[in-house]
C-alpha positions as CSV (number, residue, x, y, z in Angstrom):
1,X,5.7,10.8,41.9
2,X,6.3,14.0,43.5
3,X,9.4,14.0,43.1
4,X,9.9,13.0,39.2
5,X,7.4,16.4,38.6
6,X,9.4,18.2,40.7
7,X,12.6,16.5,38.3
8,X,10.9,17.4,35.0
9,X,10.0,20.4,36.8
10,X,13.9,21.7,37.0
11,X,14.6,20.5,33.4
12,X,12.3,22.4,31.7
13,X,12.8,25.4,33.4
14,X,16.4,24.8,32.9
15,X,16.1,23.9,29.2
16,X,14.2,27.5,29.3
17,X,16.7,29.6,30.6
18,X,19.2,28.0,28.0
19,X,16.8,28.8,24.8
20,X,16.1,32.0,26.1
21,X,20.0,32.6,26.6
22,X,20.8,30.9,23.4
23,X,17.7,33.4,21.6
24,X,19.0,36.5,23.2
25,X,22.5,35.9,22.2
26,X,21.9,35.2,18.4
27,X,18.6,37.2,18.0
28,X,15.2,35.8,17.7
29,X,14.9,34.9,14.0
30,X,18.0,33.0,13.7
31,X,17.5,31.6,17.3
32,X,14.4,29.8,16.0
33,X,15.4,29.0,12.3
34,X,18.4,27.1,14.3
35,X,16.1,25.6,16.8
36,X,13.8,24.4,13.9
37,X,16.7,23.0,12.3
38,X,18.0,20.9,15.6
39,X,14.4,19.8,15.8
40,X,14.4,18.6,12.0
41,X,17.7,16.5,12.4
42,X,17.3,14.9,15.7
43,X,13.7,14.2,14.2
44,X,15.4,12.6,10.8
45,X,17.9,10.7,13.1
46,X,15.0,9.4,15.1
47,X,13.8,7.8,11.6
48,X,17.3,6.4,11.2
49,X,17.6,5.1,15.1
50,X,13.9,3.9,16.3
51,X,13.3,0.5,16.4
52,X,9.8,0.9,16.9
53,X,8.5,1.8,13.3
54,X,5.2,3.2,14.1
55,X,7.7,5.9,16.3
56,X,10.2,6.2,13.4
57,X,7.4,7.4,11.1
58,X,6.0,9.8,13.4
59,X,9.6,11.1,14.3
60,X,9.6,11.4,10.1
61,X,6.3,13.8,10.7
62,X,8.0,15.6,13.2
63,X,10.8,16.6,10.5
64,X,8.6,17.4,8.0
65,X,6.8,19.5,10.3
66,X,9.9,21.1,11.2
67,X,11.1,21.3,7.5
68,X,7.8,23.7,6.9
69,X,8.6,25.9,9.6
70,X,12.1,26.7,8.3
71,X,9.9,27.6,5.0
72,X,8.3,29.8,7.1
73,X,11.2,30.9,8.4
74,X,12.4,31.6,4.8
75,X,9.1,33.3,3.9
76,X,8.3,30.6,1.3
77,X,4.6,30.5,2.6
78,X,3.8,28.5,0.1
79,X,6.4,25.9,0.2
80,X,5.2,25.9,3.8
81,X,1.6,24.8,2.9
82,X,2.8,22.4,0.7
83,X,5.1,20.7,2.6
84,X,2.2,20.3,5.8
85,X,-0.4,19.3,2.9
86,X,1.1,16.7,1.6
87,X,4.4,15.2,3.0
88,X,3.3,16.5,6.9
89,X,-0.3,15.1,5.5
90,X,-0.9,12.8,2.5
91,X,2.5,11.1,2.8
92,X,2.5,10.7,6.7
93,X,-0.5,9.5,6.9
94,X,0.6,6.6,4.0
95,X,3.0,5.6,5.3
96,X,1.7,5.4,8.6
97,X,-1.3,3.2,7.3
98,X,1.0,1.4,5.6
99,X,2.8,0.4,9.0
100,X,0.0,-0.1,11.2
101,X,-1.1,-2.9,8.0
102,X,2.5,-4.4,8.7
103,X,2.8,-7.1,11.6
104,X,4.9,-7.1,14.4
105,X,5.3,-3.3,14.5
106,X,7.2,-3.1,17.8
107,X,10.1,-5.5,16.6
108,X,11.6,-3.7,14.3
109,X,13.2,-5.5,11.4
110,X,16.6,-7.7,13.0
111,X,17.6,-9.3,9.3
112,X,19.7,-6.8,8.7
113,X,21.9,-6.4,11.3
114,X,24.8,-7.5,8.8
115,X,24.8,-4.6,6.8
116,X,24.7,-2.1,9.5
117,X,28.5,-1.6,9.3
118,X,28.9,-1.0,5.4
119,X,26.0,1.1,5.5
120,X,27.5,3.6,8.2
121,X,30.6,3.5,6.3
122,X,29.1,4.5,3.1
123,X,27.3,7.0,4.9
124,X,30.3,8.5,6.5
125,X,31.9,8.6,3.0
126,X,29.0,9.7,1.0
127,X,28.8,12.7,3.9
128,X,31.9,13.8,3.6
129,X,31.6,13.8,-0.2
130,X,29.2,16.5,0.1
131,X,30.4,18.6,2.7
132,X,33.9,18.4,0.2
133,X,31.5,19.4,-2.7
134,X,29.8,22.3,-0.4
135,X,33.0,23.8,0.5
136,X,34.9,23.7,-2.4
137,X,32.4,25.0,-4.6
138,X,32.3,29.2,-5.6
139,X,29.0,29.4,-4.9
140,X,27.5,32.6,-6.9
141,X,25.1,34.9,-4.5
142,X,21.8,36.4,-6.1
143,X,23.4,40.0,-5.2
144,X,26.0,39.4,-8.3
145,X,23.9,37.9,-10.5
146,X,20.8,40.5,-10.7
147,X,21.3,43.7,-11.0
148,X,20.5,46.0,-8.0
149,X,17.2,47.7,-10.3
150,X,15.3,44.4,-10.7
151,X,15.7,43.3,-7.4
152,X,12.1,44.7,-6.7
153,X,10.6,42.8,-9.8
154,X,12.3,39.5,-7.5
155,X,10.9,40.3,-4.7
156,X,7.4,40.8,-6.8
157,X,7.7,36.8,-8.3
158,X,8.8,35.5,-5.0
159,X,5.6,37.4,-3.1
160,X,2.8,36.0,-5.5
161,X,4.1,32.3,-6.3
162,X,0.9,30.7,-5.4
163,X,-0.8,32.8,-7.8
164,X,1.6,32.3,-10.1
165,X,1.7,27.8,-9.6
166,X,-2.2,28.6,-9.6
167,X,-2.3,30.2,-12.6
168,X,-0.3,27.5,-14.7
169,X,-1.8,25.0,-13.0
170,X,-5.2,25.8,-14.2
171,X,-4.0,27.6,-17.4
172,X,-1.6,26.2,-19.3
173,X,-1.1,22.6,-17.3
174,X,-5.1,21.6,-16.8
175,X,-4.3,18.5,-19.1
176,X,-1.2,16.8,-17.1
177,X,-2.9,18.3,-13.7
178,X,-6.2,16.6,-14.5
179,X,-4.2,13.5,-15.1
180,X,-2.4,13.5,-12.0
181,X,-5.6,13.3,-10.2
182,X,-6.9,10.4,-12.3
183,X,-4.0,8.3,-11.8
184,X,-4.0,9.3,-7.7
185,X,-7.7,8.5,-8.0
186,X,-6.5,5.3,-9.8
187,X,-4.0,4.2,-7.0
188,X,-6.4,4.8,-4.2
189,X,-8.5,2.9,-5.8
190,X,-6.2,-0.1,-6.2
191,X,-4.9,0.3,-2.5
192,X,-8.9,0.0,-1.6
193,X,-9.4,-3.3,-3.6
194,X,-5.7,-5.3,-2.1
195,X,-7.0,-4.8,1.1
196,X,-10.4,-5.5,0.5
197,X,-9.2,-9.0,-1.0
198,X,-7.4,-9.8,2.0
């Protein structure tokens, strides 16, 4: 026992001293908004991997929780909020009910084993469609498109968004927000009833 503290001991000081090197070398905003990213693919490929689903879905938390602190990062505060609210929230929490209703959580699902190989090689080709579509494309940058005066009326929109979603919201889009509710009202309901039937 000692000696496995005395193990994980070593490794996390080492895996210190190499984020602290990595941090120092490319500065501290962009050594975390590449750490957050790391954290939000080894999360998604956790989903992909895991056996286990209860694990795999809250591996899938993990990313979205990562995913909001690259909004952070980006200072989209709002994006942020949403994206802890209701995917790190409303969604994980579904789909974790959901699983824990499933049986035989630990075994993982062994019927498909056939299509692993076709799926990894659409997946390799589907991948490298996009990083051909990322590369090749002249991507325009916001400098060239607005002109250096209304910058500052950009930076005014992009400060007050949640006044701004607020304000439609409860403006111009009561009808279809009021709706949403109902019918989310409406589903929860139904969930409530299946499993009461069972």
């Amino acid at each position: 026992m000692t000696l496995f503290i005395l193990l994980v001991g070593s490794l996390l000081a080492w895996l210190t001293l190499v984020v602290v090197g990595f941090l120092t070398i490319v500065g501290l905003q962009d050594g975390i908004f590449w750490l957050l990213t790391a954290i939000a693919i080894a999360a998604a490929v956790g989903v992909l991997v895991l056996q286990d689903i209860f694990r795999a879905a809250l591996s899938l938390v993990v990313s979205f929780l990562a995913i909001a602190g690259i909004f952070v990062m980006l200072s989209s505060d709002f994006l942020a909020v949403v994206q802890v609210l209701i995917y790190a929230g409303a969604i994980s929490v579904l789909i974790i009910f959901a699983v824990l209703l499933t049986r035989d959580v630990g075994q993982g699902n062994l019927s498909n084993r056939r299509f692993q190989f076709p799926s990894a090689v659409a997946s390799v080709l589907l991948f490298s469609a996009i990083c051909f579509v990322v590369l090749k494309t002249d991507w325009i940058l916001l400098e060239d498109v607005v002109p250096s005066g209304t910058m500052t009326r950009v930076e005014e929109v992009l400060t007050s968004t949640p006044q701004w979603v607020a304000g439609l919201l409860l403006r111009e889009w009561v009808l279809p927000f009021e709706v949403a509710s109902v019918l989310l009202l409406a589903a929860v309901l139904g969930a409530l009833a299946l499993v009461r039937e069972r």
